[in-house]
C-alpha positions in Angstrom: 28.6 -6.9 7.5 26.0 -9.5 6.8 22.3 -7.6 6.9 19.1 -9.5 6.4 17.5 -8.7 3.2 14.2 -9.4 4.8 14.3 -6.4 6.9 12.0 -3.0 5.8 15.5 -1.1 5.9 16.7 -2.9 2.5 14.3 -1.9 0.9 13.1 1.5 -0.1 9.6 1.4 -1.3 6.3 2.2 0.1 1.9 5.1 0.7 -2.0 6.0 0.4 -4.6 8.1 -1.4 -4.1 11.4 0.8 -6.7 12.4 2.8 -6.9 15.5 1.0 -7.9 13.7 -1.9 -10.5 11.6 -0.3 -12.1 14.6 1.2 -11.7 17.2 -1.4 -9.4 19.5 0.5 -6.2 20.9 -1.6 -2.8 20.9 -0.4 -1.4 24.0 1.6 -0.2 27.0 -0.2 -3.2 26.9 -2.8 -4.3 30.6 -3.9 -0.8 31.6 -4.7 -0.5 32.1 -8.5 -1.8 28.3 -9.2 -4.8 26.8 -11.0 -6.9 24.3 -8.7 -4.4 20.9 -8.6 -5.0 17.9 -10.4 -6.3 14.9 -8.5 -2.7 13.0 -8.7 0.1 12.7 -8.2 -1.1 13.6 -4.8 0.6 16.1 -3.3 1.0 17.1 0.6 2.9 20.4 0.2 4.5 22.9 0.3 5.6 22.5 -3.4 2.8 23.2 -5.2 1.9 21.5 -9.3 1.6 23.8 -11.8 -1.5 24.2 -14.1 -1.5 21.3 -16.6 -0.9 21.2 -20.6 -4.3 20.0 -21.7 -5.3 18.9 -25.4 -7.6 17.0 -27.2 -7.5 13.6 -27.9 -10.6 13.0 -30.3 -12.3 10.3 -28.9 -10.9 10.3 -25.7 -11.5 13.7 -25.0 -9.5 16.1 -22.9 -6.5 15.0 -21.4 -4.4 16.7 -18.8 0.0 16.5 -19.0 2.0 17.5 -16.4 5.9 16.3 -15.3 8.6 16.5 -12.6 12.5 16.8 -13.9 14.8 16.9 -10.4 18.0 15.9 -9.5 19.7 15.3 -5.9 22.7 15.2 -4.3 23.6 13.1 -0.8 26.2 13.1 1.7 25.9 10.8 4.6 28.5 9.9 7.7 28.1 5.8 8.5 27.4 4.1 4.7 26.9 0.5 5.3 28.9 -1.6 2.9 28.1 -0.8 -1.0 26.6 2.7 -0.2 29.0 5.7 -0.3 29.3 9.3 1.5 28.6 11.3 -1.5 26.0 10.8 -3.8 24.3 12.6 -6.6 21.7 11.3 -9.4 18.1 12.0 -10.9 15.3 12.2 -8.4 12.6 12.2 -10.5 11.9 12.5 -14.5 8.7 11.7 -14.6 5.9 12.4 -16.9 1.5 12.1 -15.8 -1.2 11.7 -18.1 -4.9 11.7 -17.0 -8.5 12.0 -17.6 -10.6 13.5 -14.7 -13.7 13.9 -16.3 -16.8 11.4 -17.7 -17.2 8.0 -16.5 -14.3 6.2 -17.9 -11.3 8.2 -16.4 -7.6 6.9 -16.1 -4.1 8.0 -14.9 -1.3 7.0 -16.0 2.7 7.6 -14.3 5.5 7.1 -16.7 9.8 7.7 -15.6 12.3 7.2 -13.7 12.1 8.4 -9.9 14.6 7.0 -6.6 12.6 6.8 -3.4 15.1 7.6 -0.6 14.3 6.7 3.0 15.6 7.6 6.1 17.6 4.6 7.6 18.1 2.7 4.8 21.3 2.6 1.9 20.5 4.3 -1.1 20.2 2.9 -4.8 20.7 4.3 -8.2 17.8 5.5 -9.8 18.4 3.4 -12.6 18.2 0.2 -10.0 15.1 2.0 -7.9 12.8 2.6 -11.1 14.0 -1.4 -12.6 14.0 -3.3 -9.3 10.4 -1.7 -7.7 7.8 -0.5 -9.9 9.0 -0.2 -13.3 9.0 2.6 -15.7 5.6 2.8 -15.3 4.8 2.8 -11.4 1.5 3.9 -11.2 -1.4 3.2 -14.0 -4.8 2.8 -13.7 -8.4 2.5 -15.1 -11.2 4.9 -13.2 -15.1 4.5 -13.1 -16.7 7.0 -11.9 -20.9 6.1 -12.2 -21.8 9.5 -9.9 -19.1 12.4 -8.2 -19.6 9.9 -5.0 -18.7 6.1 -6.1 -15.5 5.4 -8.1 -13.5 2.6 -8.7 -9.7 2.0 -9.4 -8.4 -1.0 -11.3 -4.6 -0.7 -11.7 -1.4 -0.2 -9.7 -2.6 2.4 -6.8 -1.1 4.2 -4.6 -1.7 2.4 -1.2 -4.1 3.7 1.3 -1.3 3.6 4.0 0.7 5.8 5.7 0.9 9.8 6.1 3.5 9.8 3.8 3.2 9.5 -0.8 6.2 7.4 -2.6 8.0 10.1 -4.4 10.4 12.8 -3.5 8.1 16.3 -4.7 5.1 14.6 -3.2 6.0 15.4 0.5 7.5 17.4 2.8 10.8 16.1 3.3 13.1 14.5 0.7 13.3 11.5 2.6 10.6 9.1 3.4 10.5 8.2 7.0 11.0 5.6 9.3 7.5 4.4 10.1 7.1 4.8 6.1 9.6 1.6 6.2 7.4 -0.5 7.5 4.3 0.3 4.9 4.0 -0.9 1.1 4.1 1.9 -1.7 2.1 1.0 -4.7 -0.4 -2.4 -5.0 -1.8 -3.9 -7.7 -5.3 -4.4 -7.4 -9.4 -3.2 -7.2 -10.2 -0.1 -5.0 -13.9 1.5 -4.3 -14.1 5.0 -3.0 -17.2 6.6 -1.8 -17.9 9.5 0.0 -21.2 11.2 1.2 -20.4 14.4 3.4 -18.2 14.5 5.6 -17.4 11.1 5.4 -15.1 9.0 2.8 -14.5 5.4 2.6 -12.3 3.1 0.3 -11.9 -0.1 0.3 -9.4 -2.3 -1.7 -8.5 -6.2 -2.5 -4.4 -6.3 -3.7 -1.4 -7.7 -3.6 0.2 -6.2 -0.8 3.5 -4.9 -1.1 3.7 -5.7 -4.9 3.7 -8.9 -4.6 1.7 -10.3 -7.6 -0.3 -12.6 -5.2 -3.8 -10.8 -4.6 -4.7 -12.0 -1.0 -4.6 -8.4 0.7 -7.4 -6.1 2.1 -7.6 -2.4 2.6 -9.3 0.2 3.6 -9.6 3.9 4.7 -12.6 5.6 6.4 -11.9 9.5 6.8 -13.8 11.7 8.5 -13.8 15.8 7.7 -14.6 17.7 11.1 -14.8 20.9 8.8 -12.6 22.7 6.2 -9.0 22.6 8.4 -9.6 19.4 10.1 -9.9 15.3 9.3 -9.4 11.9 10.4 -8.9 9.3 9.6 -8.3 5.5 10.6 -6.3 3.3 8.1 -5.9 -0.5 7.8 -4.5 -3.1 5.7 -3.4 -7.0 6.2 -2.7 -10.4 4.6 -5.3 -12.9 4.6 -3.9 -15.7 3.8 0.1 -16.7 3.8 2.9 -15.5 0.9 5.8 -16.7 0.6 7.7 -14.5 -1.5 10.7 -12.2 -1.2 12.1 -9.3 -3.5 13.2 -5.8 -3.4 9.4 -4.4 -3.4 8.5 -7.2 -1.3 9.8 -7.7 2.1 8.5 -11.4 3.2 7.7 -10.3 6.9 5.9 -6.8 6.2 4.4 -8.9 3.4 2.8 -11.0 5.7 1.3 -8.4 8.2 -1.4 -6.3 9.5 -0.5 -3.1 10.0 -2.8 0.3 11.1 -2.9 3.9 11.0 -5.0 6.8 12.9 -4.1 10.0 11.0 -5.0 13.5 11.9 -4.7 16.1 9.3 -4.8 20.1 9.9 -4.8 22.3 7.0 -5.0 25.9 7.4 -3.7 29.4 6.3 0.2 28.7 6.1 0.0 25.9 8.2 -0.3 21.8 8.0 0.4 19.8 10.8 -0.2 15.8 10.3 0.6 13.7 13.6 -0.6 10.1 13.2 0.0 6.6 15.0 1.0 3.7 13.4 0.6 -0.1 15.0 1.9 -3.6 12.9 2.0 -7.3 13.0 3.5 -10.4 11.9 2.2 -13.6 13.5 4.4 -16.5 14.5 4.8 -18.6 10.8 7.5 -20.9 10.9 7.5 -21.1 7.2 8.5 -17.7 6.5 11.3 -18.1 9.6 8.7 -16.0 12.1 9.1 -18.3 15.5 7.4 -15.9 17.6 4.6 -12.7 16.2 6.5 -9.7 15.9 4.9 -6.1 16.3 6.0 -2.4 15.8 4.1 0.9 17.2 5.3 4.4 16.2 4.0 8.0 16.3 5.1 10.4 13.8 4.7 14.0 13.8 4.9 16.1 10.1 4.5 20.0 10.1 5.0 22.8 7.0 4.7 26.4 7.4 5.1 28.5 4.9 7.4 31.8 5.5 6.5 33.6 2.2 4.8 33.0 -0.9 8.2 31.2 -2.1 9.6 30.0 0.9 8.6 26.8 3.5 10.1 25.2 6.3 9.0 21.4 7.4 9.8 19.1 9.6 9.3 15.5 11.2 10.1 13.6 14.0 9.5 9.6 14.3 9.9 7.4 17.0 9.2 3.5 16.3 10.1 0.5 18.8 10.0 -3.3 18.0 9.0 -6.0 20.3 11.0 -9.7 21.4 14.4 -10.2 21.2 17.7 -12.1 19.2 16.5 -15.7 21.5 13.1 -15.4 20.8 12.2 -16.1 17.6 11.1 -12.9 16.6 11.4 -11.1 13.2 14.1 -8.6 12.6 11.6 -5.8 11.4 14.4 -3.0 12.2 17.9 -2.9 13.6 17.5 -6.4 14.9 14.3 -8.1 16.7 13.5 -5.2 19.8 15.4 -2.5 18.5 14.1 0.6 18.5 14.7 4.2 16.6 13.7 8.0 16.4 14.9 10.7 13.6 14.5 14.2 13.4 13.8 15.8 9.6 14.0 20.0 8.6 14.0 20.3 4.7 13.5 24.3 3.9 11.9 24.6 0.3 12.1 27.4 -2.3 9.6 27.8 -5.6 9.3 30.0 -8.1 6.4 29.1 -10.5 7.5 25.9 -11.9 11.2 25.9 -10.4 11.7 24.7 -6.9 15.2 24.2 -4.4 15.2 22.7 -1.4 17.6 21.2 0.9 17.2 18.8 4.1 19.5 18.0 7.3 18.5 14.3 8.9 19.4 12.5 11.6 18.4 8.5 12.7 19.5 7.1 16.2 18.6 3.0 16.6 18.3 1.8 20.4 18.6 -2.2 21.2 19.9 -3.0 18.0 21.8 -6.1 17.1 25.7 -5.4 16.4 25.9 -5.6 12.7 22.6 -4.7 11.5 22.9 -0.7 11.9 25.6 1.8 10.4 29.0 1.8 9.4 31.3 -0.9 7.8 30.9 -2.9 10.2 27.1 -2.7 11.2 28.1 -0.8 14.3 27.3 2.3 14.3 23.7 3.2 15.9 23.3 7.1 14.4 23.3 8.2 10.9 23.0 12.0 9.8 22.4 12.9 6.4 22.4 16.2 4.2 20.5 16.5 1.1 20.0 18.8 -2.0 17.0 18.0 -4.5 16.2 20.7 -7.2 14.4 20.6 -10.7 11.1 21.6 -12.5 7.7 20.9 -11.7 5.6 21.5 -15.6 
């Protein structure tokens, strides 16, 4: 089967500074047995960072280490051509470093990591952490003139999306399928400022990784009170790239793509529905005869059963526009295909141990024969079942 390597689902990269962290709120479950979080690695729930080693650094002062060691295993019905049924390799073995404190503050994110995604064949770890972002996939300089104003120089986290990059970050195991069609980290200048309830950021990058700094972003949330925000998302290209690799898919590349996110957070509960809208205008130079768009909603929930014990779940549904005579860009399962997918991942931790397992499905509608499942392409569903365990320190 012949797939084009310009679609979102050959890729598997891509996600935001949380609203939590833009608003102040910390992740559900916090109160158990846990020191207040660290600002990153941003963390949705239910698993839960452990207090950090801190030393001294003479002239840098203070400095706060903590890690992720995990390792998961796959098995899938439908591999496309080069992916297998079984599969089993490091998730994560990753290592951050940060000052929060003073005016010159900086994170940095050192490891390897895989960054599965619903939809899409997996890679290697080895071949994730080499072809995206490097051994070092997030690093970056912090100013921070008052507790309001900051800014970020540095691959960020983008402000996209409901969902982080990396495996202990969110819910599920899996990213989703809207999360396909979003970048992941950007290299680049970002303000943040909040006063109230209100929290702004806004950021000039290079898109989806793409080492050409022509891209705009920007986030304004807005917390109702302690359990409730939203906020509205959006990010494009201003002028034209064309560029293609792993981390940079040349139609998503050249998009504009939105979000309106709505976040509760309260007792055992976090529910996070949010809408997502994209676009790629007609460009005959990058093979676009005809502007392409996407619109999805998304729905992620956690609830926690017991001080050691969650259950979470999502459920996507995401639809393409034009067709195979149009001209339009293939930014699925062929141009107008649609899809939906159903997510439960139950989660177990212990202190700094954690278990958790996960049971997938993905069904494409209108696709193009070849570009879904199977060896052949032909196959429109694909269920998954996933084990991911390890050490958060």
């Amino acid at each position: 089967m012949t797939r084009n390597i310009q679609s979102p689902f050959h890729r598997l990269g891509r996600r935001m500074i949380h609203v939590a962290l833009l608003t102040g709120s910390l992740p559900l479950g916090v109160g158990m047995a846990y020191a207040v979080p660290l600002p990153m690695p941003a963390m949705t729930g239910p698993l839960i960072s452990p207090s950090p080693f801190q030393f001294d650094a003479g002239p840098l002062g203070k400095l706060d280490i903590t890690g992720v060691m995990s390792g998961m295993g796959v098995w899938q019905d439908n591999p496309v051509p080069g992916d297998r049924f079984t599969r089993a390799d490091i998730s994560n073995g990753q290592i951050f470093i940060q000052k929060t404190h003073g005016l010159i503050q900086f994170f940095l994110q050192a490891g390897a990591y895989n960054m599965p995604a619903l939809g899409t064949p997996f890679l290697s770890t080895g071949a994730t952490t080499n072809d995206y972002y490097g051994a070092l996939p997030q690093a970056y300089l912090k100013i921070a003139p008052t507790r309001n104003l900051s800014v970020l120089i540095g691959k960020l986290p983008t402000l996209i999306g409901a969902e982080y990059t990396f495996t202990f970050e969110n819910m599920n195991i899996e990213r989703g399928l809207l999360w396909n069609q979003e970048n992941a980290v950007t290299r680049g200048v970002q303000v943040n400022y909040s006063a109230g309830p209100l929290s702004a950021s806004l950021s000039w990058n290079d898109g989806f990784y793409s080492n050409r700094f022509n891209w705009l972003s920007g986030d304004l949330s807005y917390a109702i009170n302690a359990a409730n925000t939203v906020s509205f998302v959006g990010m494009g290209n201003l002028g034209q790239t064309d560029y293609l690799s792993l981390a940079t898919p040349i139609y998503q590349n050249n998009s504009d793509i939105y979000n309106l996110i709505y976040t509760y957070s309260s007792g055992p509960w976090m529910i996070q529905p949010y809408l997502q809208a994209s676009y790629v205008a007609a460009n005959p130079a990058i093979g676009v005869g005809r502007g392409t768009a996407t619109k999805g909603a998304a729905i992620l929930a956690s609830y926690r059963l017991t001080p050691h014990v969650s259950l979470a779940a999502r459920a996507e549904y995401i639809a393409s526009t034009g067709n195979a005579n149009d001209g339009a860009a293939n930014l699925m399962y062929g141009p107008g295909s649609k899809a939906w997918s159903i997510t439960i991942t139950p989660t177990y931790q212990d202190q700094d141990f954690f278990a958790r397992a996960e049971l997938s499905f993905v069904q494409a509608v209108n696709y193009t024969q070849g570009d879904v499942f199977g060896p052949q392409g032909n196959n429109p569903t694909q269920a998954r079942a996933l084990v991911e365990t390890g050490f958060l320190f």
